[in-house]
NUKOLSE-15435 format. One line per 3 residues: number of its first residue (from 1); for each residue x, y, z of N, C-alpha, C. Coordinates in nm, 2 decimals. Example, Ala and Ser with C-alpha at 12.3 -4.5 7.8 and 13.67 -1.06 7.14 Angstrom:
2
1) 1.32/-0.57/0.78/1.23/-0.45/0.78/1.32/-0.33/0.78 | 1.28/-0.22/0.71/1.37/-0.11/0.71/1.29/0.00/0.79;
! end
This chain:
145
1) 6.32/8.07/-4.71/6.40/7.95/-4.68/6.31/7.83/-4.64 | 6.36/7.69/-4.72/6.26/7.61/-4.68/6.28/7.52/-4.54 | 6.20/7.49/-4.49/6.18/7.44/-4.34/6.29/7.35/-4.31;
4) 6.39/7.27/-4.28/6.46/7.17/-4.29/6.36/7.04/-4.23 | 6.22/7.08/-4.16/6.19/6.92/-4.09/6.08/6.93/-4.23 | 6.10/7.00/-4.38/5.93/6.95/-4.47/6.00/6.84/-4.53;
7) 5.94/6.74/-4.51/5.97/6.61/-4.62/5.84/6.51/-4.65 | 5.79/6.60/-4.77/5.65/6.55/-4.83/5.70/6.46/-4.89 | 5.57/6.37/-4.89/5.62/6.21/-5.00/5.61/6.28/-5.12;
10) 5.74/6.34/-5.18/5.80/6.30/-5.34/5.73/6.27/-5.40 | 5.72/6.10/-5.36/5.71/6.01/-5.48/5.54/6.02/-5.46 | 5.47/6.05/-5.39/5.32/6.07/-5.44/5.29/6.19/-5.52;
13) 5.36/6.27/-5.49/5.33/6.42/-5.59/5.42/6.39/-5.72 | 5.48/6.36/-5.75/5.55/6.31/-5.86/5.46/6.22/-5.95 | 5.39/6.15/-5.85/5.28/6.03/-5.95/5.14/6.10/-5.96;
16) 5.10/6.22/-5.87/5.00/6.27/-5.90/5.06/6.39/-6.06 | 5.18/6.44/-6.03/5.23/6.50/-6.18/5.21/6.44/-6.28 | 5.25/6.32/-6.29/5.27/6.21/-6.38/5.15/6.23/-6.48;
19) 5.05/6.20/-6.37/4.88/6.14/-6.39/4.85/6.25/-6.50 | 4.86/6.39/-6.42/4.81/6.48/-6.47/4.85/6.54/-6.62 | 4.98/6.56/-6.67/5.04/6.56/-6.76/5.00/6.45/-6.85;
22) 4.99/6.32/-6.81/4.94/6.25/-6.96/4.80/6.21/-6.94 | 4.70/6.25/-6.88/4.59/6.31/-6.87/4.51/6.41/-6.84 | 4.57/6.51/-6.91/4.54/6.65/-6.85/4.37/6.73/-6.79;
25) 4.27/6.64/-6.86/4.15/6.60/-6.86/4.09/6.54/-6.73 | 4.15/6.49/-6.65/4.16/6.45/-6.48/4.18/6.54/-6.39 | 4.24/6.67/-6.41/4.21/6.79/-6.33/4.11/6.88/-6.33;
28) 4.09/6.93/-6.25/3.99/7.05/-6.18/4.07/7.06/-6.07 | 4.11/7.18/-6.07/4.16/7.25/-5.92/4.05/7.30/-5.87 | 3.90/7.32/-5.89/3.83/7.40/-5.84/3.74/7.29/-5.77;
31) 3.70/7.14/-5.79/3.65/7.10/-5.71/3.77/6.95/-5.67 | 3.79/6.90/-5.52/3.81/6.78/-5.47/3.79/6.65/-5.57 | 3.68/6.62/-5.63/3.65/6.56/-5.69/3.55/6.56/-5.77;
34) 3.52/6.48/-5.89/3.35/6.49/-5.93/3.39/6.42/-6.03 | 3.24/6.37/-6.05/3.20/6.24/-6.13/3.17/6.31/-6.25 | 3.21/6.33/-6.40/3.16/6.34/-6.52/3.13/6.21/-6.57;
37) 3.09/6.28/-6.70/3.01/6.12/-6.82/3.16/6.09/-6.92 | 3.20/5.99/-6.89/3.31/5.93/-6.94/3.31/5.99/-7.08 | 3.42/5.98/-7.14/3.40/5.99/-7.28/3.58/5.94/-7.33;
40) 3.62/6.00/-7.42/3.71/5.90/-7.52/3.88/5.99/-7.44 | 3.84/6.09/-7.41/3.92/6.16/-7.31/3.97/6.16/-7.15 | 3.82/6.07/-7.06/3.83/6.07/-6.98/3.77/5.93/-6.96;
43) 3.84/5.81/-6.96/3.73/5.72/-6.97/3.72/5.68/-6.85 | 3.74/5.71/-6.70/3.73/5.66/-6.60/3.58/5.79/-6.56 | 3.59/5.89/-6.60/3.43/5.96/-6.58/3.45/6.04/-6.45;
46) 3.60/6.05/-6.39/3.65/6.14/-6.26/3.75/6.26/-6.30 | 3.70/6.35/-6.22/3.84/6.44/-6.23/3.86/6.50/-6.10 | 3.97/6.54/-6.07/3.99/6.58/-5.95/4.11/6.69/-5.99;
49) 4.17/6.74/-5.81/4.27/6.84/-5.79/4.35/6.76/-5.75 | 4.46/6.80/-5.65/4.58/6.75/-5.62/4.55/6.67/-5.50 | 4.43/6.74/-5.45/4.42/6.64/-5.26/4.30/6.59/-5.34;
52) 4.23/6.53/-5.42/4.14/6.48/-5.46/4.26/6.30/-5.51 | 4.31/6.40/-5.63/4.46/6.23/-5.65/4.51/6.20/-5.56 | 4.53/6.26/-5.47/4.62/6.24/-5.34/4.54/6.12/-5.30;
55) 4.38/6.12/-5.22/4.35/6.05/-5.17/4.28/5.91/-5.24 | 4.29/5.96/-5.37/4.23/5.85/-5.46/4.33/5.71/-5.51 | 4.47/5.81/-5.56/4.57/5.68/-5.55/4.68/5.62/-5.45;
58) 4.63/5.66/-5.32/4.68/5.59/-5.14/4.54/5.55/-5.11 | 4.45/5.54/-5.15/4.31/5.53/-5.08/4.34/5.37/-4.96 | 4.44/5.29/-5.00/4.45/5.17/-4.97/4.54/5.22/-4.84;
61) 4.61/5.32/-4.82/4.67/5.35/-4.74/4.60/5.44/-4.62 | 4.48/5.50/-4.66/4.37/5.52/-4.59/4.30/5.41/-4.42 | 4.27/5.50/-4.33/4.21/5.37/-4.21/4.14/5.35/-4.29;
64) 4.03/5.22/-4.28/3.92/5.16/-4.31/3.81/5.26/-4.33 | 3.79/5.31/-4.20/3.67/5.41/-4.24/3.69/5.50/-4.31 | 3.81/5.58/-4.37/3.78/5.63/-4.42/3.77/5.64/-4.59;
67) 3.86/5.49/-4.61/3.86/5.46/-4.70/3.69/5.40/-4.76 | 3.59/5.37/-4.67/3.45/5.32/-4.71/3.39/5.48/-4.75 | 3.44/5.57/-4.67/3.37/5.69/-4.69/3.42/5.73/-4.83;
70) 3.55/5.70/-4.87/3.57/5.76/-5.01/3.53/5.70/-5.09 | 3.52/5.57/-5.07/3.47/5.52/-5.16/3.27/5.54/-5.20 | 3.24/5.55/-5.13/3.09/5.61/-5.14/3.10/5.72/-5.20;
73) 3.21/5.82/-5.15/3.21/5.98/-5.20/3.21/5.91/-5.39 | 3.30/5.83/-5.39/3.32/5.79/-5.57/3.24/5.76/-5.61 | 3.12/5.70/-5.55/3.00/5.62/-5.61/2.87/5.71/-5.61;
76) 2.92/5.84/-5.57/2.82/5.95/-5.53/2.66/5.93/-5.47 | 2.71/5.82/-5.39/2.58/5.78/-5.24/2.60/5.90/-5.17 | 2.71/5.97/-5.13/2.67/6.08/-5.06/2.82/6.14/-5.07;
79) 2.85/6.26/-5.02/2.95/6.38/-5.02/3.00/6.46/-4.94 | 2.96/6.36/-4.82/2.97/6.46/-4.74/3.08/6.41/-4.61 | 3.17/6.44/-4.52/3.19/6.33/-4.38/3.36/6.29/-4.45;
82) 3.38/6.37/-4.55/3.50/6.28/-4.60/3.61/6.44/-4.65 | 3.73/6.44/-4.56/3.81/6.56/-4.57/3.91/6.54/-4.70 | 3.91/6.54/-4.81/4.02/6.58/-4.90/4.15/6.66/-4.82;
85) 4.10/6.73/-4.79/4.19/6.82/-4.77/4.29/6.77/-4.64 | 4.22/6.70/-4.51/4.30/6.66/-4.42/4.41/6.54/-4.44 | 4.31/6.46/-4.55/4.35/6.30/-4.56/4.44/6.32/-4.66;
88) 4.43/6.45/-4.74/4.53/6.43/-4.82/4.65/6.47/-4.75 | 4.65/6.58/-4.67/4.76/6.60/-4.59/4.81/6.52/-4.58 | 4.77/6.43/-4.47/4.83/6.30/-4.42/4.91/6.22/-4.53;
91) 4.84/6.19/-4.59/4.92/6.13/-4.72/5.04/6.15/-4.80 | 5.04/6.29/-4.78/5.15/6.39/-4.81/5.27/6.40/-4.73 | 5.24/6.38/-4.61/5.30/6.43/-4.47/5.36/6.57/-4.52;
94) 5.25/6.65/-4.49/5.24/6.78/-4.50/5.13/6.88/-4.37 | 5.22/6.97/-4.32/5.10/7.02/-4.25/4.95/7.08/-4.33 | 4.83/7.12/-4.25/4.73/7.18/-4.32/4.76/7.31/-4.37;
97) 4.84/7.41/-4.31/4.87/7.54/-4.36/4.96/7.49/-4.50 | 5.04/7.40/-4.50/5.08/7.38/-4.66/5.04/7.32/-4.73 | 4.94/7.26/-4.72/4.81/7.16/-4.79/4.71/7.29/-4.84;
100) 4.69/7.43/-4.77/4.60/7.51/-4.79/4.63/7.57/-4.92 | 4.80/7.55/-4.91/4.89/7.63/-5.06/4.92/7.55/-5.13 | 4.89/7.42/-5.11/4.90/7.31/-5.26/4.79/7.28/-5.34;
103) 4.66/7.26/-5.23/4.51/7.23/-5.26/4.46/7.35/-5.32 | 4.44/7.44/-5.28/4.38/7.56/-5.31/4.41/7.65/-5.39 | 4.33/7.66/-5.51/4.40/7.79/-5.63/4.45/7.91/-5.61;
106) 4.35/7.93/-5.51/4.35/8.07/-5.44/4.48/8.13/-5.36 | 4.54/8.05/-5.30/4.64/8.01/-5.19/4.76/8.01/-5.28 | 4.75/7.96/-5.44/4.90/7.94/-5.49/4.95/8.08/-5.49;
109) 5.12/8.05/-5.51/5.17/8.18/-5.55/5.11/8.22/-5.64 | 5.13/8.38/-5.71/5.10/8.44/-5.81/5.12/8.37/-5.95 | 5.26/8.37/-5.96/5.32/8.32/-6.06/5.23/8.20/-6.13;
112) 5.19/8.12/-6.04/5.11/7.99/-6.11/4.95/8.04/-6.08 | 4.88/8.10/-5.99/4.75/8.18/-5.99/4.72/8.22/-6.16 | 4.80/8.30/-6.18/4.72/8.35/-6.26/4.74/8.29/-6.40;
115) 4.80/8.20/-6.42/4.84/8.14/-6.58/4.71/7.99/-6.60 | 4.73/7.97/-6.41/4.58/7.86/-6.43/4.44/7.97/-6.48 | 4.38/7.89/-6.60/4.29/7.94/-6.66/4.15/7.87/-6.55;
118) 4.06/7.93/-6.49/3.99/7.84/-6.43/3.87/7.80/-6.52 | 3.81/7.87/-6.60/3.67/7.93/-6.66/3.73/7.84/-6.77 | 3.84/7.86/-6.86/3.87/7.76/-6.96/3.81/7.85/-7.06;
121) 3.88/7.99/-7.09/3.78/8.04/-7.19/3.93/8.02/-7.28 | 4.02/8.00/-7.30/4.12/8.01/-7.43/4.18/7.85/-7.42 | 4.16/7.89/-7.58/4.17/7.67/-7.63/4.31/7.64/-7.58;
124) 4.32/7.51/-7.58/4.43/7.45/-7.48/4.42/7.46/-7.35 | 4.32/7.54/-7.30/4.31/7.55/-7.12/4.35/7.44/-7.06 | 4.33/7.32/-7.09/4.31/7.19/-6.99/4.47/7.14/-7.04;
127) 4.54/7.14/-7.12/4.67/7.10/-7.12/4.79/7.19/-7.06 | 4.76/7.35/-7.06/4.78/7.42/-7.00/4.73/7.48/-6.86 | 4.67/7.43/-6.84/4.63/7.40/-6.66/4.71/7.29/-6.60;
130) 4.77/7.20/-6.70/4.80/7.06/-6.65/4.94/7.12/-6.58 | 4.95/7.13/-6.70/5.13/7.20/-6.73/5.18/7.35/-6.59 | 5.06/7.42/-6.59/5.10/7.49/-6.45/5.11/7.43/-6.33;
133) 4.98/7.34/-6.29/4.98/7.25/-6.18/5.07/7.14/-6.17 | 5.17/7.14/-6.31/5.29/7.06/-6.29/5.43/7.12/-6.20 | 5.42/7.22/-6.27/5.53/7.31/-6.23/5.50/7.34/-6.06;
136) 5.31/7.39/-6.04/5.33/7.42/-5.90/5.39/7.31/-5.84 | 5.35/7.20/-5.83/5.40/7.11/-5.74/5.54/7.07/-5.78 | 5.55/7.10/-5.87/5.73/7.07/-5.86/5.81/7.24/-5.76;
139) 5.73/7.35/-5.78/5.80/7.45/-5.69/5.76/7.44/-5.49 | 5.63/7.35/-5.49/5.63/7.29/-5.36/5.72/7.17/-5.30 | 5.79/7.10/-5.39/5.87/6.99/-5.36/5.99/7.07/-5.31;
142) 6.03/7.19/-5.38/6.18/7.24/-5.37/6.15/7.36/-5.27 | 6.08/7.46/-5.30/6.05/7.53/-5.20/5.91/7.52/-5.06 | 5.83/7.44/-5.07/5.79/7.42/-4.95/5.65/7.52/-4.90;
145) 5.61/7.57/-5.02/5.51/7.71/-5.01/5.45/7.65/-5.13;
! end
């Protein structure tokens, strides 16, 4: 049964779905963030997970410092001093024990664990990664795990 006081911002997980789905090429569940070499698929040269988008499209909603720290993390001056995971919380208004099961591959239920391909060894992996990590976060809006 889901909690009556969980009321995650919706509308950020919805626009992090959005993102993801019509650029399925912007995900990695396995790292926060990271810089690739842009190409015709990814022309911004980032891909991230769910607390990676989280903190990238509120970044403005971020305190100051931390927002200077992300932004260095983006410019890959350094990597370190900067929580995804907390800040995305916040962002979320989500505790960390349910940030641990939205963020983390490991942490999802089964059902979406095992259909995310991590290694990407069968073609369509990355549209089909998108497509699971859509559905998780649509089963964390309704149920709360």
């Amino acid at each position: 049964m889901k909690n009556p006081n969980f009321k995650p911002n919706v509308k950020l997980l919805r626009r992090i779905k959005k993102l993801i789905l019509a650029n399925p090429n912007l995900l990695d569940m396995q790292l926060f963030m990271e810089k690739v070499t842009p190409d015709k698929h990814n022309i911004c040269g980032t891909t991230a997970c769910i607390a990676g988008w989280t903190c990238i499209l509120e970044k403005e909603k971020l305190p100051v410092p931390q927002q200077i720290k992300l932004y260095k993390f983006m410019q890959l001056e350094y990597f370190h001093n900067f929580s995804f995971h907390l800040n995305g919380a916040k962002l979320l208004n989500i505790t960390n024990s349910q940030a641990n099961r939205l963020f983390f591959l490991h942490k999802w239920p089964e059902q979406f664990r095992v259909k995310y391909d991590e290694w990407g060894e069968e073609k369509g992996y990355v549209e089909r990664n998108a497509e699971v990590t859509a559905k998780r976060i649509e089963y964390f809006i309704k149920h709360g795990v």
